[in-house]
N, C-alpha and C positions, 0 to 999 in steps of 0.2 A: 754339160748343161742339158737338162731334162728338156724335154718340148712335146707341147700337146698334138696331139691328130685328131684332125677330123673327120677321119674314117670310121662310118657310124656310132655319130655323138651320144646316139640316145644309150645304146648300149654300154660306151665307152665312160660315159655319166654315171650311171650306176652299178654294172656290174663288177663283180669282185670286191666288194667292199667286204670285210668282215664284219660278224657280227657287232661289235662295238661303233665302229662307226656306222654302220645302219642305225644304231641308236640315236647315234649322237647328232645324223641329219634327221632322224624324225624327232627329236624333243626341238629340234633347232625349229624345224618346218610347224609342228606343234601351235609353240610360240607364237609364232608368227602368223598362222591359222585364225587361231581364238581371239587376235591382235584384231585380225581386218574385221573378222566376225564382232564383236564392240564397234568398231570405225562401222560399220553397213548399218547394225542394230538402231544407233545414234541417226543416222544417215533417214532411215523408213521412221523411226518415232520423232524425230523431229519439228513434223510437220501436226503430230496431232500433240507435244509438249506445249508447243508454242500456241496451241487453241485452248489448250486447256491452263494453260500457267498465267499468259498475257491477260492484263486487264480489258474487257471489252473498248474496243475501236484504234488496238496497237494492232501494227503492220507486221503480221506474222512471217511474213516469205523475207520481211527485213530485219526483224529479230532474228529469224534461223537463221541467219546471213550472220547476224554478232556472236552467235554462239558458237557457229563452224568456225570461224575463225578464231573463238577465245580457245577454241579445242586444240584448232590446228598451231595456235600459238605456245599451248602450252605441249602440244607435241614437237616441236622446235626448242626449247626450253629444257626439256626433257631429252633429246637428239644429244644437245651438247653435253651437259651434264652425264650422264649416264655411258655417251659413245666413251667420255674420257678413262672414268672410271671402269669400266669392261679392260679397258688395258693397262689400268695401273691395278688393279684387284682382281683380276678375271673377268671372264666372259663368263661363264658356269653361272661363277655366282651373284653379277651383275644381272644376268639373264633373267633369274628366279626372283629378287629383287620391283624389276622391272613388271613381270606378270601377275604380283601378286598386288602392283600398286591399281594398273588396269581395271585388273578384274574386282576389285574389291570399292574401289570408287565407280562404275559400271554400275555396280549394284546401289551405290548409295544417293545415283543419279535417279531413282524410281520413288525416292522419299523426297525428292525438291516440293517444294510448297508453292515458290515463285523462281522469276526468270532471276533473281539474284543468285539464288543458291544452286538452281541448275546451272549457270555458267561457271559456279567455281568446281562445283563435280566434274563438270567437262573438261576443265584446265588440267585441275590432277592427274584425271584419269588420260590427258594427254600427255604428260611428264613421262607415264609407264609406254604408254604406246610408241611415243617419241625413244622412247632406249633400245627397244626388242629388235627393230630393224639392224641398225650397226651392229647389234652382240651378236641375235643371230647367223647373220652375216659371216662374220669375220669368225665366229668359231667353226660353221662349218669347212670356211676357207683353212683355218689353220691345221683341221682334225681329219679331212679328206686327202688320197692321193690327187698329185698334182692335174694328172689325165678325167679324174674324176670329177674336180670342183667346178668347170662352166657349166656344165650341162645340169650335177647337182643344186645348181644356186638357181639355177633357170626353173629349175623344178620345183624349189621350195616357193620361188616367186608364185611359182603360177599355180601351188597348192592354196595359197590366198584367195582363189577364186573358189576354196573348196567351203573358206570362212562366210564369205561372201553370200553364197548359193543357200547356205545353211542358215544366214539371216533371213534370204527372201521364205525359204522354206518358214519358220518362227513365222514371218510378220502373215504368211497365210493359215499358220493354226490361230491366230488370235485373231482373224477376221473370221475363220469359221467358228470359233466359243464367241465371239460377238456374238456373229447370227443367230444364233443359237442358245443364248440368252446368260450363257456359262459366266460372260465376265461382260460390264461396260464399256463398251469398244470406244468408247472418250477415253478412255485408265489402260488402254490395249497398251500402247505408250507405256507406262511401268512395268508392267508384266514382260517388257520385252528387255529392260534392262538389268533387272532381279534375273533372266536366265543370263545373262550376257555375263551375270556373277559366277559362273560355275567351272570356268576356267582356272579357279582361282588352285584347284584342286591339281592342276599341275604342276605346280609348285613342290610337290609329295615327290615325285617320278622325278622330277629336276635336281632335288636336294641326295636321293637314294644312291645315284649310279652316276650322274653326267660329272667328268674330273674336265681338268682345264690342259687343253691342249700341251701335248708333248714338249715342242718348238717351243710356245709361250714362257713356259717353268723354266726350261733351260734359257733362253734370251735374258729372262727374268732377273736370273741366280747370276750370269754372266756380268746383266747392267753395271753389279758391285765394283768392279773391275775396269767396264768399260766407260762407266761416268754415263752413257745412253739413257735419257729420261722416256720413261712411258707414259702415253697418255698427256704428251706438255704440249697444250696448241701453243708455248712461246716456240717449240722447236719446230712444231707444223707451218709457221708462220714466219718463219727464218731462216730454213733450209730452201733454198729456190726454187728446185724442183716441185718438192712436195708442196708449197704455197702454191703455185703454178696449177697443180692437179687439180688442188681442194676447190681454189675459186674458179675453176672452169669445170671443175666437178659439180659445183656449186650450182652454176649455172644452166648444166645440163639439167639437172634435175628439179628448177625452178619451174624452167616450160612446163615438165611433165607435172609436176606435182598443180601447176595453179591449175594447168588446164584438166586434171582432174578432179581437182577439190573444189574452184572456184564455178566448174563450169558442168565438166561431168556427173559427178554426184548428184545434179540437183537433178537429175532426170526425172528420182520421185516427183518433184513438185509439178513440173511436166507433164507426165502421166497423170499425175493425181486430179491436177486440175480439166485436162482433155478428158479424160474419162467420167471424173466427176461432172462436167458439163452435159454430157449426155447422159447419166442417169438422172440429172434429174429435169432433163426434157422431160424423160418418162412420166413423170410425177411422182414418184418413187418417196416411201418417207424418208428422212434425215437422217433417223437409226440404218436404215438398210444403203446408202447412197453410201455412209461412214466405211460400213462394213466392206461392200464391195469395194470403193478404194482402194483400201486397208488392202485386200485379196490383189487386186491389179496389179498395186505397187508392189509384192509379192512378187507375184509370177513377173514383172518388169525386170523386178533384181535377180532371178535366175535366168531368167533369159541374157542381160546385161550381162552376168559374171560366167556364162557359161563360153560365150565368144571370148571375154578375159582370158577364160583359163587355156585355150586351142589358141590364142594370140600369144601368150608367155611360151608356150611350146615350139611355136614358131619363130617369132622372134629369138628365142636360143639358139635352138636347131641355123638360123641363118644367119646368126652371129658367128656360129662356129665356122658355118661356111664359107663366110664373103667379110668375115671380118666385123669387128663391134662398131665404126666410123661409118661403114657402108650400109649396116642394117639399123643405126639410130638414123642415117641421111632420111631414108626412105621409110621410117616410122614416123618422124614427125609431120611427114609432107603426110603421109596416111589417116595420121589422126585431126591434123585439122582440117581436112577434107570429108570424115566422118563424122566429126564433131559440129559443123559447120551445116551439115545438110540435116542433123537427126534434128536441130532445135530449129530449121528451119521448114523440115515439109512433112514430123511428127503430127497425122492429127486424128488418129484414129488408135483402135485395139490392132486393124488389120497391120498399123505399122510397126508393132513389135519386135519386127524380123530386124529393124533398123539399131534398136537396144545392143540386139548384138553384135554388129558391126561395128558399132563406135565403141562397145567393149572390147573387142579385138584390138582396134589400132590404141585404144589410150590404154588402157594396161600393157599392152604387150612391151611399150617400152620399160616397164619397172621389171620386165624381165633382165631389159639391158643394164639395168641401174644396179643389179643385183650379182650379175656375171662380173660386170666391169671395174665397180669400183674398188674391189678388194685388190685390185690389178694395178692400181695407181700410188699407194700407199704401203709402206717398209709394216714388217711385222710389229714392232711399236707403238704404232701410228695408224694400226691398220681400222679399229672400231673409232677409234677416235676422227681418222679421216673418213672414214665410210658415213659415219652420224654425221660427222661438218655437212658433207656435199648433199645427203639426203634428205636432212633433219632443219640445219640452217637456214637454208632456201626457204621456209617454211611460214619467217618472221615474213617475207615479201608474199608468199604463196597467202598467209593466212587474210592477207588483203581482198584474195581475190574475191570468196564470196562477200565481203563487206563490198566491195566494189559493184560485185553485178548488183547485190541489191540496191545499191542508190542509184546504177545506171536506169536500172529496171524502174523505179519509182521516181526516177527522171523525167523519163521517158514517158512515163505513161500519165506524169502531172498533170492532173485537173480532170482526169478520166474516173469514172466512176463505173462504167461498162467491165463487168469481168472480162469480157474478151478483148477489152480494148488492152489490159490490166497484162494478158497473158501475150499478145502479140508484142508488147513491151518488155516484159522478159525474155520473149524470143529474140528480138533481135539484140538484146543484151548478150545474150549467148554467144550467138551468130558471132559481133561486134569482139569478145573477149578472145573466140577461138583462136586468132590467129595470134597467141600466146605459144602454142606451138614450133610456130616457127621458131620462134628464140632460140628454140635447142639447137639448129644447124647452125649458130653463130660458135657456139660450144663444141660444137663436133668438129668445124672445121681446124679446131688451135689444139684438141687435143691428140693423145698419141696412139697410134693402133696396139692393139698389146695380144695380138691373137696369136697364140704360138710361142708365147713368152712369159716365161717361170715369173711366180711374184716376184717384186721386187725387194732391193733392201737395201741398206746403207752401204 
């Protein structure tokens, strides 16, 4: 029986790979790249969709709330569907599939007219996004040596922050052609999703060279024989073990995902609105208050996704070390501890040093989500359980921004005072963080699996 070392991970993670599978983790990492970069894109235009789409005197910060969640429902949606099919048709070609559905509804999210038609671009385009994570995934797991695949998954996680970086980069050239008179910084908002179309171009590179893992074909060609179904949630859901994983898998990955989608993500709105409040103490015109924004909320998301991506590193790196149980323990206490103080004592530019704090501990666990779960689930089973645990959670996760928002406009009923408006949000945050914790209930019933060959029937 093979077994992993954690004698220098970072090394042990990537080196010696041959040429082809260097490929095969960077079309994976790719993918899943261009994924978050749509997810962040979405994330910064948002906020000026829903000023520009909404009929004058609709609740914009509670519309974005229906739409994040139509998105993240339909990334859920797309989790299941597409994890299944990745292991009854391939990962390869499920993969290319998935990117081409993203990037191509991404784009056709820049032509919405009103908040009807943008919310069903968002669902689509969440169907594709919802599949790339389990393929991803699970192909790099099946196509990598055994010594190689934690620390390479670790890595492709926290290349996401590379997606990420490169949205806040975009949302500050279209505050600078704002300012600058190049483009309508009201319409910056499309311009940001017509680029988010240009991944679609990956799809070329996907279809030329990436085959479908070795293992796979052969399991595949075997099934005939052994009657073993691919891709069947009735057998995920019937074998003891493997139901065991999924819905505590499941659950792991709920914390993480509400308390970054429901709570983290809105950081823009955050930002946008503290900053915005002080420029226009200044008396600043409207066009240039936009503009600047627009630039904050920018440089907010690099700064956010830059601690992300040094939090995915780390949490790898001390997963291999101390084990996946012991470094999710102490992730979740971390992030609702960072999550908890940014929406509660953010209120300046000076505090941007805080963005990347709480992007450290709240990403850093989708490092774990990304090492682990392929560790739980038989080679059959394995994108199909990987999208269950990551993807499904999602139906509950997509609550969450619908939730802060009606806490928020709870809360702040009968107020007409922006600042009253936005300390009502804050403690909506505050109030939701401790969503977090959830995960250690997850942690405690699941299995350690560090130093242990994937599994399999």
């Amino acid at each position: 029986m093979q077994h992993e070392t954690t004698q220098n991970p970072v090394a042990k993670g990537l080196a010696g790979l041959n040429g082809y599978q260097w490929f095969v983790f960077a079309m994976a990492a790719m993918a899943w790249m261009f994924d978050c970069l749509d997810q962040q894109l979405f994330l910064i235009a948002r906020q000026g969709a829903m000023k520009d789409l909404l009929p004058e005197g609709w609740d914009q910060k509670l519309y974005g709330g229906y739409a994040t969640s139509i998105f993240v429902a339909g990334w859920a949606t797309g989790g299941l569907i597409f994890g299944a099919l990745g292991d009854r048709i391939g990962r390869a070609r499920t993969l290319t599939l998935t990117v081409l559905l993203y990037s191509v509804c991404t784009g056709l999210s820049a032509f919405s007219t009103g908040w009807i038609d943008f919310a069903f671009y968002r669902f689509v385009t969440g169907l594709g996004v919802g599949g790339v994570f389990g393929l991803a995934v699970a192909l790099v797991a099946d196509s990598l040596p055994s010594d190689a695949r934690p620390m390479a998954l670790g890595f492709l996680q926290a290349l996401s922050a590379v997606g990420n970086i490169t949205a806040g980069l975009i949302s500050i050239l279209m505050s600078e052609l704002g300012k600058n008179g190049v483009i309508d910084p009201a319409k910056a908002w499309k311009y940001m999703f017509l680029i988010g179309a240009l991944p679609a171009f990956l799809c070329v590179f996907i279809q030329i060279r990436l085959k479908e893992p070795e293992n796979w074909l052969k399991a595949r060609k075997e099934s005939a024989t052994t009657g073993l179904k691919f891709g069947s949630y009735a057998d995920l859901f019937t074998h003891p073990r493997w139901c065991r994983h999924a819905l505590l898998g499941m659950l792991l990955c709920i914390s993480g995902v509400v308390g970054l989608w429901g709570i983290g993500f809105f950081s823009p709105e955050l930002v946008g609105d503290v900053i915005g409040a002080s420029l226009k103490s200044q008396n600043l015109p409207d066009a240039e208050v936009a503009s600047q924004k627009q630039y904050w909320i920018g440089i907010n998301m690099i700064i956010q996704n830059t601690g992300s991506f040094f939090g995915m590193l780390a949490f790898a790196a001390l997963a291999q070390k101390i084990g996946r149980k012991g470094a999710f323990a102490l992730g979740y206490i971390a992030a609702f501890a960072a999550t908890f103080a940014y929406f509660k004592f953010f209120n300046s530019m000076a505090d941007l040093w805080m963005s990347a704090v709480m992007g450290f501990f709240q990403l850093a666990l989708f490092a774990g989500f990304a090492m682990y779960l392929p560790e739980l689930f038989p080679l059959r089973l394995r994108s199909t359980g990987v999208s269950f645990c990551y993807n499904v959670g999602r139906f509950i996760a997509a609550s969450g921004p619908f939730t802060m928002g009606l806490l928020a406009t709870s809360l702040a009923a009968g107020a007409s005072d922006p600042a009253a408006k936005l300390e009502a949000f804050r403690n909506a945050c505050c109030a939701m963080s401790a969503v977090f914790l959830v995960g250690l209930i997850a942690v405690a019933f699941l299995p350690e699996t560090k130093g242990h060959p994937l599994p399999e029937d």
